[in-house]
C-alpha positions as a Markdown table, in Angstrom:
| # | Residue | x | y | z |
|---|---|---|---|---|
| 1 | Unk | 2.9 | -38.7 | -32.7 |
| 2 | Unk | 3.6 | -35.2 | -32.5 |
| 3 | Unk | 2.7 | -33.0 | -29.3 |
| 4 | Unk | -0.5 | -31.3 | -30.1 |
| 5 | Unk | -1.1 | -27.8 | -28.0 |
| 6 | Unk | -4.5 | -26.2 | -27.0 |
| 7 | Unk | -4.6 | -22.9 | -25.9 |
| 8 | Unk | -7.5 | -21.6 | -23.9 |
| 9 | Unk | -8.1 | -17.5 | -23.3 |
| 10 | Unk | -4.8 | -16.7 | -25.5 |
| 11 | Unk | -6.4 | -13.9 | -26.9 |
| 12 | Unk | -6.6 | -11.6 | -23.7 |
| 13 | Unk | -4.3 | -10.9 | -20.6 |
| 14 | Unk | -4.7 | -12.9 | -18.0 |
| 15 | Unk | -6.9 | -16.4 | -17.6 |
| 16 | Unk | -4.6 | -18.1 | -20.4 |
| 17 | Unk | -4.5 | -21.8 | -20.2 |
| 18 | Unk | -2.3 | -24.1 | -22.2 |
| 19 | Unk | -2.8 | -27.4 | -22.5 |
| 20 | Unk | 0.1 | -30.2 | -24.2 |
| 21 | Unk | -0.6 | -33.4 | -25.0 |
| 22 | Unk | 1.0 | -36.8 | -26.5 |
| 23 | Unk | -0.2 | -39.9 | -26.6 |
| 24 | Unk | 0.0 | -41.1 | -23.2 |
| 25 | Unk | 0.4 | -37.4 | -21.5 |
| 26 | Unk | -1.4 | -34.5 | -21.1 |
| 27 | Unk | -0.1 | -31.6 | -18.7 |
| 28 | Unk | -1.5 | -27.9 | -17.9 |
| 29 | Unk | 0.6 | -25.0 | -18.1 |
| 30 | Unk | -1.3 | -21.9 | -15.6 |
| 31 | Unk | -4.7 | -22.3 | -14.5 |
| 32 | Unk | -5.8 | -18.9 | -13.5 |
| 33 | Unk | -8.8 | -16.3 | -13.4 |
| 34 | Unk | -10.1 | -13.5 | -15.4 |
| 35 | Unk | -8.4 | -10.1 | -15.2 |
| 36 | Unk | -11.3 | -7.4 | -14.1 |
| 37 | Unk | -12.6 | -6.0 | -17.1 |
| 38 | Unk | -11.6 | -8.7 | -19.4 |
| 39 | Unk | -14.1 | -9.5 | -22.0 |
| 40 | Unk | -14.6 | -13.3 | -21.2 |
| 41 | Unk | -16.3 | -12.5 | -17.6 |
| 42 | Unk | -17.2 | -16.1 | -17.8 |
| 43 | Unk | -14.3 | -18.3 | -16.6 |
| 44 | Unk | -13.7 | -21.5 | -18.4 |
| 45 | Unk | -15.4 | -24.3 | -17.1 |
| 46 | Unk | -12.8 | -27.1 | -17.3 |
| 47 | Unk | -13.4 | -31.2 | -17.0 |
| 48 | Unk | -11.0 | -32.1 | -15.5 |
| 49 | Unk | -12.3 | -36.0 | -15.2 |
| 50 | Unk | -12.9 | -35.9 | -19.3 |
| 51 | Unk | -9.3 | -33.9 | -19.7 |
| 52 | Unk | -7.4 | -36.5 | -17.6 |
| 53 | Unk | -5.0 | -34.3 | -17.1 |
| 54 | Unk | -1.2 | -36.0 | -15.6 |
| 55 | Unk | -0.2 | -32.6 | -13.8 |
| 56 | Unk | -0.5 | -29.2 | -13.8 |
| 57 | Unk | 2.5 | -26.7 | -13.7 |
| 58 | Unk | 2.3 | -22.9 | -12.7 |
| 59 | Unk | 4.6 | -20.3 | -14.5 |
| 60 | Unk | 4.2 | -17.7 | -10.9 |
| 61 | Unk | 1.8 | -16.5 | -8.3 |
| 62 | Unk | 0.1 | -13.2 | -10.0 |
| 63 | Unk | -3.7 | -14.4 | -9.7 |
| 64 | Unk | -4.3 | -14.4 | -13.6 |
| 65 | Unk | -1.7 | -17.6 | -13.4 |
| 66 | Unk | -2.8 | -19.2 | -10.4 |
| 67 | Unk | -5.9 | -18.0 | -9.2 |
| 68 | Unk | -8.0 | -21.3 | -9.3 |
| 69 | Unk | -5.3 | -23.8 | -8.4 |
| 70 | Unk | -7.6 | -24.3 | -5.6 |
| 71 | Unk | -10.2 | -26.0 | -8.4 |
| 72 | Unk | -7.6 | -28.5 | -9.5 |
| 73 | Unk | -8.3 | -32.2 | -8.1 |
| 74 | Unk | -6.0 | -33.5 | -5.8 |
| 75 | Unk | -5.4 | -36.9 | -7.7 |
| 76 | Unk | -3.4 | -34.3 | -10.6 |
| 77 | Unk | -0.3 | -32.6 | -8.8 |
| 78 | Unk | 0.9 | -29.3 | -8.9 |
| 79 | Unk | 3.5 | -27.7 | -9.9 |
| 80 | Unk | 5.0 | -24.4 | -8.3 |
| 81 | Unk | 7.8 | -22.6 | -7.0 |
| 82 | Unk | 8.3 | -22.8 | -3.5 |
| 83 | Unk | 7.9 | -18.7 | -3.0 |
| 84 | Unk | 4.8 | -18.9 | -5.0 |
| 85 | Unk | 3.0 | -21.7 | -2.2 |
| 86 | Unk | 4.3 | -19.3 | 0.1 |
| 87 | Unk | 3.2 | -16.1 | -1.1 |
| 88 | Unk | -0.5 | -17.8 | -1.9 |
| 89 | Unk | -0.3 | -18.8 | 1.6 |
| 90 | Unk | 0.0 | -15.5 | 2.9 |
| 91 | Unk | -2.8 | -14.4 | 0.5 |
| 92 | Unk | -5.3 | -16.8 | 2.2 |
| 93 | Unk | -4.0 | -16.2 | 5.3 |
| 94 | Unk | -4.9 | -12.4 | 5.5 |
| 95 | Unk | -8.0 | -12.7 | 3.9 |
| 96 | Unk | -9.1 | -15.5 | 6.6 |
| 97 | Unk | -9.5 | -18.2 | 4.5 |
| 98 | Unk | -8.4 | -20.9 | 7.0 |
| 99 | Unk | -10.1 | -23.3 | 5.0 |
| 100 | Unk | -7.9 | -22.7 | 2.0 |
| 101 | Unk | -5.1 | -22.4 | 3.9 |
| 102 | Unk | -5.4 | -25.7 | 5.6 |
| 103 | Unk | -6.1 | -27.4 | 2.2 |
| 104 | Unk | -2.8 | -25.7 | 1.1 |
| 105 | Unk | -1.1 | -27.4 | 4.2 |
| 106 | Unk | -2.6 | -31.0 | 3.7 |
| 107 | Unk | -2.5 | -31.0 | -0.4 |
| 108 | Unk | 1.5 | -29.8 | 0.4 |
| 109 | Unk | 1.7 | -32.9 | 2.7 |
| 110 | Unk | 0.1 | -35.4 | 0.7 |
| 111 | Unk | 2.5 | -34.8 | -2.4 |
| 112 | Unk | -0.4 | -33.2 | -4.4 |
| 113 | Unk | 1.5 | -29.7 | -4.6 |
| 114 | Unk | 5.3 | -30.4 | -5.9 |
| 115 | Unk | 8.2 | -27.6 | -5.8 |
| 116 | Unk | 9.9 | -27.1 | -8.9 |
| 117 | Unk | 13.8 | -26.2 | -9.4 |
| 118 | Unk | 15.0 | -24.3 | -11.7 |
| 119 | Unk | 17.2 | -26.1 | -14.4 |
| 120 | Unk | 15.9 | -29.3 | -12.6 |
| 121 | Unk | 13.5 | -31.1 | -15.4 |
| 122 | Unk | 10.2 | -32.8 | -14.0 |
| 123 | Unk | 9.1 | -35.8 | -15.7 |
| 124 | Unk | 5.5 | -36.8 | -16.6 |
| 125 | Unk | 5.2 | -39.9 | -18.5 |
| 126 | Unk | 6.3 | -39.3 | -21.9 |
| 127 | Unk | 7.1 | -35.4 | -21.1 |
| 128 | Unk | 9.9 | -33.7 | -20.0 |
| 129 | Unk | 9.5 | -30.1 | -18.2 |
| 130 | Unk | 12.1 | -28.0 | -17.5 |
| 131 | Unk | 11.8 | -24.6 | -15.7 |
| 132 | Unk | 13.9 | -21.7 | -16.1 |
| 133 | Unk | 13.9 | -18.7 | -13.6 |
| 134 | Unk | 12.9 | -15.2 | -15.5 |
| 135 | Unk | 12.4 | -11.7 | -14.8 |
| 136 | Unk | 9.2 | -10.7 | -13.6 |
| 137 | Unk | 7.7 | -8.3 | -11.0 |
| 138 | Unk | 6.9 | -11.6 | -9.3 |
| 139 | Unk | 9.7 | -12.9 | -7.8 |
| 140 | Unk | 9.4 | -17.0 | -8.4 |
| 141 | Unk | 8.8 | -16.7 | -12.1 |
| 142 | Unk | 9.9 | -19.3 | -14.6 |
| 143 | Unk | 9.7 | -20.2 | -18.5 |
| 144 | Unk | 9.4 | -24.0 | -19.2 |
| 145 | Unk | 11.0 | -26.3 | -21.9 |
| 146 | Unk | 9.0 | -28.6 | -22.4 |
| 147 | Unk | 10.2 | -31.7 | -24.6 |
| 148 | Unk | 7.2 | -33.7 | -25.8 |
| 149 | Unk | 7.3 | -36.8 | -27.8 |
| 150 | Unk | 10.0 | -35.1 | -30.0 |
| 151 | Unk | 8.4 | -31.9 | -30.0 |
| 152 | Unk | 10.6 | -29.4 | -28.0 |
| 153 | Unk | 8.3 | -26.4 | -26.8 |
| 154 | Unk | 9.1 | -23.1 | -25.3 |
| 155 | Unk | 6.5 | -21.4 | -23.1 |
| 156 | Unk | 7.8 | -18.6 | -21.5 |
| 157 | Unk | 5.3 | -17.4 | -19.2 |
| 158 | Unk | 5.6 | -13.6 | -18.1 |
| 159 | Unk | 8.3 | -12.0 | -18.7 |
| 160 | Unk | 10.5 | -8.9 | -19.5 |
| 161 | Unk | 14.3 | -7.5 | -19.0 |
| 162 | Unk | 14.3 | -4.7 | -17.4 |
| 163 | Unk | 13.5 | -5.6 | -13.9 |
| 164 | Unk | 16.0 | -6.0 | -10.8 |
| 165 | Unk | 17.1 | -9.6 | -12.3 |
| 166 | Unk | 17.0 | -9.0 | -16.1 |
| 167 | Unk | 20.8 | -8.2 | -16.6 |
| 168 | Unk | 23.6 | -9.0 | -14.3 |
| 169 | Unk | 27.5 | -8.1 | -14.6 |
| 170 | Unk | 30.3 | -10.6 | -14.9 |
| 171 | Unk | 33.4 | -9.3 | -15.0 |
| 172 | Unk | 32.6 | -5.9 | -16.1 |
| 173 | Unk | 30.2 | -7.0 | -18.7 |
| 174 | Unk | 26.6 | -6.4 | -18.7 |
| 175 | Unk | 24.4 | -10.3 | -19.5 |
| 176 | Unk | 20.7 | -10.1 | -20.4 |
| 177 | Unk | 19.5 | -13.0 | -18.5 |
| 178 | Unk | 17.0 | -14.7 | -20.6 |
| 179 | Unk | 18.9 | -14.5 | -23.3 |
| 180 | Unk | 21.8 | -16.0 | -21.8 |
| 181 | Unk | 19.3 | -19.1 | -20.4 |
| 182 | Unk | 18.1 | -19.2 | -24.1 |
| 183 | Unk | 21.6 | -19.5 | -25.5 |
| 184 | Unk | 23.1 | -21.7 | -22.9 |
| 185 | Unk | 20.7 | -23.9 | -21.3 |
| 186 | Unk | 17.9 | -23.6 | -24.3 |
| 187 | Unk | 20.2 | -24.7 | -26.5 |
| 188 | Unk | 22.0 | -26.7 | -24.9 |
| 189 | Unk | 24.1 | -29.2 | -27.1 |
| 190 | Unk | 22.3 | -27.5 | -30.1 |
| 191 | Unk | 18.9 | -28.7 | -29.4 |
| 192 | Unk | 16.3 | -26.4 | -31.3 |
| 193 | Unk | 13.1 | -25.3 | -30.3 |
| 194 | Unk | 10.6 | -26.2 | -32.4 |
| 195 | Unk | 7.6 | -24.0 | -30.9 |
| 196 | Unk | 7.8 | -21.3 | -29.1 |
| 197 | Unk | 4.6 | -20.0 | -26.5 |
| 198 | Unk | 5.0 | -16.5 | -26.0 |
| 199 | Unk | 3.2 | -14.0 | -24.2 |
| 200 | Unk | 2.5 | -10.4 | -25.4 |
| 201 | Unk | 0.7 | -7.9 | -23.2 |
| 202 | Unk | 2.7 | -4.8 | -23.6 |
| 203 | Unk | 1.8 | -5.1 | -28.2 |
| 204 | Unk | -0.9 | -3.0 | -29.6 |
| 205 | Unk | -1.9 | -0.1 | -27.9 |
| 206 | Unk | 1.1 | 0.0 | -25.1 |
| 207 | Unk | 4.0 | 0.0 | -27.8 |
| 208 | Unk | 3.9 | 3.9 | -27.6 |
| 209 | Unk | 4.8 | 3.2 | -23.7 |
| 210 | Unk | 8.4 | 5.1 | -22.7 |
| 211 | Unk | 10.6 | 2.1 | -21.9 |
| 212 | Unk | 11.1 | 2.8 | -17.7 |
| 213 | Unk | 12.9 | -0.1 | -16.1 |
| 214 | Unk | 13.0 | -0.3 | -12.1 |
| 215 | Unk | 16.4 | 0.5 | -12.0 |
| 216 | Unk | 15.1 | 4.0 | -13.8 |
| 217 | Unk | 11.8 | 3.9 | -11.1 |
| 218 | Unk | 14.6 | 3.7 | -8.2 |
| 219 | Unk | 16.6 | 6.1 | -9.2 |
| 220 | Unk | 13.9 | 8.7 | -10.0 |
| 221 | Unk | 12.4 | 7.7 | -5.9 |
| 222 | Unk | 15.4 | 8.1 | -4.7 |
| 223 | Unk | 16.3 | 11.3 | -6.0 |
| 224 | Unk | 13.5 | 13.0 | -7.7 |
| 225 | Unk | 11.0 | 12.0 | -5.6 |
| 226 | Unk | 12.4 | 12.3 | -2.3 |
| 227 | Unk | 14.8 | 15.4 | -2.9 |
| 228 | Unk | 11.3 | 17.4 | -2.1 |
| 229 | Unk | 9.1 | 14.9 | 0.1 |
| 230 | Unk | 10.0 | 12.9 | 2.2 |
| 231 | Unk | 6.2 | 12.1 | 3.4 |
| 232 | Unk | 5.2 | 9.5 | 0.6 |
| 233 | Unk | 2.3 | 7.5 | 0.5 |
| 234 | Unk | 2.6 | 4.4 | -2.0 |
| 235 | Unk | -0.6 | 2.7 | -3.7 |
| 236 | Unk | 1.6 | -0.8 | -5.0 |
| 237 | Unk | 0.7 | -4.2 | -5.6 |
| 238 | Unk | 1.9 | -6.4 | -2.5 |
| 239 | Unk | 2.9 | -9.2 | -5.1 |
| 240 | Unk | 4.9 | -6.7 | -7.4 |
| 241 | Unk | 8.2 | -7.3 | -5.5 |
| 242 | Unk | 10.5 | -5.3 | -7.9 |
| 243 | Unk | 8.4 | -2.3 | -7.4 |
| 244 | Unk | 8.4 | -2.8 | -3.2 |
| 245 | Unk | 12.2 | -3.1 | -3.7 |
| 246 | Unk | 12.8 | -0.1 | -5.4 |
| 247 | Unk | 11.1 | 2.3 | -2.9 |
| 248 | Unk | 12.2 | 0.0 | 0.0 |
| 249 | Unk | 16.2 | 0.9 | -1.4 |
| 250 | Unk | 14.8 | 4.9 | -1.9 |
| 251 | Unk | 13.9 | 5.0 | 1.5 |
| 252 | Unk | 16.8 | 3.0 | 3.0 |
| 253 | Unk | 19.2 | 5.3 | 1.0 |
| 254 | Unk | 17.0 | 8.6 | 2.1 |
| 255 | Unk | 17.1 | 6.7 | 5.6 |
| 256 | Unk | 13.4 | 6.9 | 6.4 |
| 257 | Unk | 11.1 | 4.2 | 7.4 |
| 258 | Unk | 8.8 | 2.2 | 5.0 |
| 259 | Unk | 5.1 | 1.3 | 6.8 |
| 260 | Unk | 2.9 | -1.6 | 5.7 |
| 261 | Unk | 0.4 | -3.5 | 6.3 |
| 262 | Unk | 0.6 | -6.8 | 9.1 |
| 263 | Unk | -0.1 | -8.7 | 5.5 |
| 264 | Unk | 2.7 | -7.0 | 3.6 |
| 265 | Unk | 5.1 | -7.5 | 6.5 |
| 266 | Unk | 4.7 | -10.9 | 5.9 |
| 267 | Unk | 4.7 | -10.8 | 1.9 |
| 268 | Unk | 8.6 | -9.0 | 3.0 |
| 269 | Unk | 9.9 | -11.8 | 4.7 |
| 270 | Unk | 8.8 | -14.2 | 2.1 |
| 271 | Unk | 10.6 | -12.2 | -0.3 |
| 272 | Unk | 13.3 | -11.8 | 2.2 |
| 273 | Unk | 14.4 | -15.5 | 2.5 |
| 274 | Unk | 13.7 | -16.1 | -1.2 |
| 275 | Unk | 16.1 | -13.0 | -1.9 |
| 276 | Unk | 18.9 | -13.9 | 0.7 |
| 277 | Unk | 19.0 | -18.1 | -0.7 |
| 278 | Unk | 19.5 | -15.7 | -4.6 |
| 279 | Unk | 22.4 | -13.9 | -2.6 |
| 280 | Unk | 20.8 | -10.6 | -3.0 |
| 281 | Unk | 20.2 | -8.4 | -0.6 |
| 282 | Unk | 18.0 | -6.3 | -2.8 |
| 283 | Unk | 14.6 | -7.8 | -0.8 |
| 284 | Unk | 15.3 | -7.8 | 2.4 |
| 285 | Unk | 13.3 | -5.2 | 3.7 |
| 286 | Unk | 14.5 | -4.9 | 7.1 |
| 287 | Unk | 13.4 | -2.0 | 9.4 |
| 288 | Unk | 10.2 | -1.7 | 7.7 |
| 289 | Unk | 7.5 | -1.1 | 10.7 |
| 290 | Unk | 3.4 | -1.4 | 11.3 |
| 291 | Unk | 1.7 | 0.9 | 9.7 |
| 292 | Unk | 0.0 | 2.6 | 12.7 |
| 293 | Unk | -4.0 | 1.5 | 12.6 |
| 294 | Unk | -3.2 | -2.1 | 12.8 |
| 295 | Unk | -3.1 | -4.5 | 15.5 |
| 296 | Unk | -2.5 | -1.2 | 17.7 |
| 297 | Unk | -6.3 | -0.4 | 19.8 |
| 298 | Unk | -4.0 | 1.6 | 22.3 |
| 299 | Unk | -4.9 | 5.2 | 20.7 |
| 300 | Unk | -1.5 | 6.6 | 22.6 |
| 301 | Unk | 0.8 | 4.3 | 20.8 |
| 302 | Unk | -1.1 | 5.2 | 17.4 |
| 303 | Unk | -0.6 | 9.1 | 18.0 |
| 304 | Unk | 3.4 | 8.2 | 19.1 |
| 305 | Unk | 3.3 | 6.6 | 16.0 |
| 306 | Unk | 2.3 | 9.3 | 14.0 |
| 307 | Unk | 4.2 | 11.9 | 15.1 |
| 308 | Unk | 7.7 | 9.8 | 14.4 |
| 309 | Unk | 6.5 | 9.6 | 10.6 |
| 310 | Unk | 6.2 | 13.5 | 10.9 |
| 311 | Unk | 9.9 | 13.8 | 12.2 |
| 312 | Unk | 11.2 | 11.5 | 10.2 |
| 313 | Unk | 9.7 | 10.1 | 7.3 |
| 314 | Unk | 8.1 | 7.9 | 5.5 |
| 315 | Unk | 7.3 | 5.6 | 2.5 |
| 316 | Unk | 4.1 | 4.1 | 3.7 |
| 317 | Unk | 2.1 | 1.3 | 1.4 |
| 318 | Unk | -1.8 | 2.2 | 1.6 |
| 319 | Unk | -5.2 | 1.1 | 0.1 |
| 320 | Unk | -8.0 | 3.2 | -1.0 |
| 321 | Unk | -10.6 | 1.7 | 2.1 |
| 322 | Unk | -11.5 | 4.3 | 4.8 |
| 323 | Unk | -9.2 | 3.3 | 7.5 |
| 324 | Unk | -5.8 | 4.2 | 5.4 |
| 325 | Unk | -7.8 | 7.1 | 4.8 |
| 326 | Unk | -8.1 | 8.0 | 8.4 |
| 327 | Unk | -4.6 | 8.3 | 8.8 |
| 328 | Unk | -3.8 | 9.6 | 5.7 |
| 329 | Unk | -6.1 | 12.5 | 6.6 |
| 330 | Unk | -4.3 | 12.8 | 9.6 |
| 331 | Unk | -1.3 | 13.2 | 8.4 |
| 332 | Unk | -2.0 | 15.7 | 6.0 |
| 333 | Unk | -0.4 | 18.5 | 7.7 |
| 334 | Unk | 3.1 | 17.5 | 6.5 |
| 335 | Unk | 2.1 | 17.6 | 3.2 |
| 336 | Unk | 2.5 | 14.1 | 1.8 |
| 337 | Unk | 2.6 | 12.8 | -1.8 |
| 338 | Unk | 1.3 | 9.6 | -2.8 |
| 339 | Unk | 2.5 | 8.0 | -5.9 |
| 340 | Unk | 0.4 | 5.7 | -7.7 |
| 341 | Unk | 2.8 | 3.0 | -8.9 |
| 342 | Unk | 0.0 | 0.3 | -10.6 |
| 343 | Unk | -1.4 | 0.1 | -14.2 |
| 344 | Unk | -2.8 | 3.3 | -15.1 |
| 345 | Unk | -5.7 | 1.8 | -17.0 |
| 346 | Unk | -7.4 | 0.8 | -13.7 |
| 347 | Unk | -8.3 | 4.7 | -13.2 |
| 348 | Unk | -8.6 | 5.6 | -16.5 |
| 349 | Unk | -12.6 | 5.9 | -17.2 |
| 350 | Unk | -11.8 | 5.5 | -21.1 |
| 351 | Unk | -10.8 | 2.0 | -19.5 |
| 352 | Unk | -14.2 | 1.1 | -19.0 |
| 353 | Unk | -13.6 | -3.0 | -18.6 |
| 354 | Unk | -10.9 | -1.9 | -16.4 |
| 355 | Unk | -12.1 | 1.0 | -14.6 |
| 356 | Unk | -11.9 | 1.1 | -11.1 |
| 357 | Unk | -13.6 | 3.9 | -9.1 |
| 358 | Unk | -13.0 | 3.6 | -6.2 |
| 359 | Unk | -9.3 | 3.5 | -7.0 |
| 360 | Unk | -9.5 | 6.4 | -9.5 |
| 361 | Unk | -11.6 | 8.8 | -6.6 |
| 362 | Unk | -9.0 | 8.1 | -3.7 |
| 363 | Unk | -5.7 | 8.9 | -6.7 |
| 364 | Unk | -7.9 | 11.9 | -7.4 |
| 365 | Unk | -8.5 | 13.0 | -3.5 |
| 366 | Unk | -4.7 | 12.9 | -2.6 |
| 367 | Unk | -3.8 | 13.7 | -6.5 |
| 368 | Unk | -1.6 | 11.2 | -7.2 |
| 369 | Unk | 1.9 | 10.5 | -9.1 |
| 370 | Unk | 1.8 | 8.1 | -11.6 |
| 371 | Unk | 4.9 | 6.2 | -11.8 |
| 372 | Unk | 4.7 | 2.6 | -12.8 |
| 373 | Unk | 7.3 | -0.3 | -14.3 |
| 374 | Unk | 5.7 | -2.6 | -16.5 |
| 375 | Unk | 6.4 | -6.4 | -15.3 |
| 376 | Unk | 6.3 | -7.6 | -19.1 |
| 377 | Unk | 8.3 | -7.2 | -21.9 |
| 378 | Unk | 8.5 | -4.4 | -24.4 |
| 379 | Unk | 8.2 | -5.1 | -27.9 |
| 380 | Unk | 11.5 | -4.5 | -28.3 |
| 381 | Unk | 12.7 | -7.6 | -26.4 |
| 382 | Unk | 10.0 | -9.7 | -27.3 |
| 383 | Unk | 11.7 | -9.5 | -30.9 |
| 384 | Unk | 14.7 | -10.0 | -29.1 |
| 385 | Unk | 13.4 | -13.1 | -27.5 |
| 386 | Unk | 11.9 | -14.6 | -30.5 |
| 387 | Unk | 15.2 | -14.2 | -32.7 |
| 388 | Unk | 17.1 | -16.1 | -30.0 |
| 389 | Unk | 14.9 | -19.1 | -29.6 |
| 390 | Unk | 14.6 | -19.0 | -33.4 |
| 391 | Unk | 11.7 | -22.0 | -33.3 |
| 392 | Unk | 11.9 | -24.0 | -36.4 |
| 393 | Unk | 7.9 | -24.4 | -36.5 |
| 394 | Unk | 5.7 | -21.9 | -34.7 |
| 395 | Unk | 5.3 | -18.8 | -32.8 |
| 396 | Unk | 2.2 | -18.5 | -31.0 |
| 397 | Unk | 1.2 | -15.5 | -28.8 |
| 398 | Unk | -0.5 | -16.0 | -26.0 |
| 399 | Unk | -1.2 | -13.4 | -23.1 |
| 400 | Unk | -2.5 | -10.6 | -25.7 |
| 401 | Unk | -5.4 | -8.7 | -27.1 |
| 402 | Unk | -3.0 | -7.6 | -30.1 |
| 403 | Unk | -1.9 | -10.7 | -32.4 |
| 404 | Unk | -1.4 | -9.4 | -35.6 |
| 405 | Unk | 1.1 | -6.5 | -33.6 |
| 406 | Unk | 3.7 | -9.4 | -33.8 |
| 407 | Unk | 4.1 | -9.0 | -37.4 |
| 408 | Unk | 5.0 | -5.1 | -36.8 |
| 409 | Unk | 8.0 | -6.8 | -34.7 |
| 410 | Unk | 11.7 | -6.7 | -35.5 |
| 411 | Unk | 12.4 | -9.8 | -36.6 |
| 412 | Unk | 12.8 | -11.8 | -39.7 |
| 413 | Unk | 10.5 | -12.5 | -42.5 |
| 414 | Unk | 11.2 | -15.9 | -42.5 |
| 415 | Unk | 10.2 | -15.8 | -38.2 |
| 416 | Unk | 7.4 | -13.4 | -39.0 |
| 417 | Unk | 6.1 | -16.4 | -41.5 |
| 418 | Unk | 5.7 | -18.7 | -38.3 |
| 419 | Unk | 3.7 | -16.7 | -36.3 |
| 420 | Unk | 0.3 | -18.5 | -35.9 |
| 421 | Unk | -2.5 | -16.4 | -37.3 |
């Protein structure tokens, strides 16, 4: 029989589950929570005894993918990228949840939790799934083939092109990764794809966004920013790695510090290792130091502190709580900047399921710089994308709030007549 696919929470970002079944297999493809502000507040109750679900396999570590792997029974195995068990790890870890943590550690030891390979296909019964590494703004991201009873599925997970590992150069020429995956490992020996999963976020409202790739959001910290301040506070996700590399190279090339968090200096040599095994150097993160109110009670080493990021510099990574505050107050003299490198819908009040106060009052106290990179796709390539997998059966967008934006897309008639209404 054919696979048949169930998708749960396709219609908004974040919290999407897909679910593929034959007749002796069922797997799980992301099991994560809600976005804040989404309009399903409610997360999905699933039954996992009534499912009977054979394993479950996790396209990255953002918390809308993986935020409730903890909820999983440990007689279904995991799936995951080795940096993603890590980065989770350190997640729990700084937050204090030893007893998540030591779950992670036995589940790991047991065999529940599995590292995937990618190009290296994991079987389940009567299903084969295949991962393949994309470009993301996390950093152990994949797409999976999945091969199902004769039915040969794409899902493809987050993604885009214009991050630090979308294109590469071989001999002089520039390659757009996924599309050389698609052409050369998709389609392999001219097997087809008959449906393709894909996800959306950056249709409807965001397609009037200014295409800004990190390579662009280096170059402007590097020069732009830091021709006139070199004093720079950054407001970042700690799991956006692309965006941590890009003002991690600003400042190595403007040779100033970066500061972070105990937390975030872990996060960096997570990435670090993960970078160095990819030969690229482009996440190390070496040099960066303690930001100065942590793990520090001696107030005389705090004020030393200080007054080096005066004379010298500095990119530091903050948070909107009082004690980054207290320091950044402090350090006002020098005239800092900080730029605001997130989503700008989470301190945009017309963004009311979004809105975050907090957030919006501490970018409005030190007036912030909005400069973001978007870790999905633009339209653009999406169309890109879906012309090169060219499924023979169905498109089906998953990760959006604007379906019917697909049809807008540049692609064929005859594609734009698969899309699944």
């Amino acid at each position: 029989m054919p696979a048949n696919i169930e998708i749960i929470n396709g219609d908004q970002i974040g919290g999407c589950i897909t679910v593929i079944s034959t007749g002796k297999a069922r797997i799980v493809i992301d099991f994560g929570e809600n976005l804040p502000g989404a309009e399903k507040e409610s997360k999905v109750e699933f039954d996992w005894k009534k499912e009977k679900i054979d394993a479950v396999f996790f396209t990255h570590y953002h918390g809308d993918h993986i935020g409730r792997f903890m909820e999983i029974p440990e007689d279904v195995p995991m799936y995951m990228g080795k940096v993603t068990y890590k980065v989770m790890k350190n997640i729990r870890s700084a937050r204090r949840d030893w007893a998540a943590v030591n779950e992670m550690n036995r589940r790991l030891k047991s065999g529940n939790i599995n590292f995937i390979e990618k190009a290296k296909p994991v079987t389940v019964k009567d299903i084969v799934v295949t991962p393949y590494t994309v470009d993301h703004s996390a950093f152990d991201a994949y797409m999976f083939l999945v091969e199902a009873d004769g039915t040969n599925i794409l899902h493809t997970g987050d993604y885009r092109d214009h991050g630090h590992r979308g294109r590469t150069v071989k001999n002089g020429v520039e390659h757009n990764t996924m599309l050389d995956v698609i052409q050369y490992h998709v389609h392999r020996n001219d097997r087809q794809v008959d449906i393709l999963i894909t996800e959306g976020t950056m249709m409807g409202e965001r397609l009037k966004e200014d295409y800004f790739s990190e390579k662009d959001l280096q170059k402007w910290a590097t020069t732009d920013l830091m021709k006139d301040n070199r004093h720079v506070f950054l407001k970042v996700s700690s799991t956006n790695v692309d965006t941590l590399a890009s003002f991690y190279q600003a400042a190595k090339a403007n040779k100033i510090k970066m500061y972070a968090n105990s937390y975030v200096l872990e996060q960096f040599r997570t990435y670090r290792a993960a970078g160095q095994a990819n030969k690229t150097h482009m996440y190390d993160f070496y040099g960066t130091e303690l930001f100065p109110f942590e793990e520090g009670p001696d107030a005389a080493e705090t004020l030393r502190k200080l007054d080096k990021m005066r004379k010298e510099g500095f990119i530091a990574i903050v948070s909107e709580t009082e004690h980054y505050q207290k320091i950044m107050d402090a350090l006002q003299d020098v005239k800092p900047v900080l730029v605001y490198s997130m989503w700008e819908g989470y301190i945009d009040p017309k963004k009311e399921n979004c809105y975050n106060k907090n957030l919006a009052d501490f970018c409005k106290k030190y007036n912030a710089i909005p400069k973001h990179t978007s870790g999905h796709a633009y339209p653009s390539f999406i169309a890109q994308v879906i012309t090169a997998v060219n499924p023979t059966q169905c498109i089906w967008p998953i990760h959006t709030e604007f379906r019917d934006s697909f049809f807008d897309l540049d692609i064929s008639d005859e594609l734009k007549a698969k899309i699944k209404k």
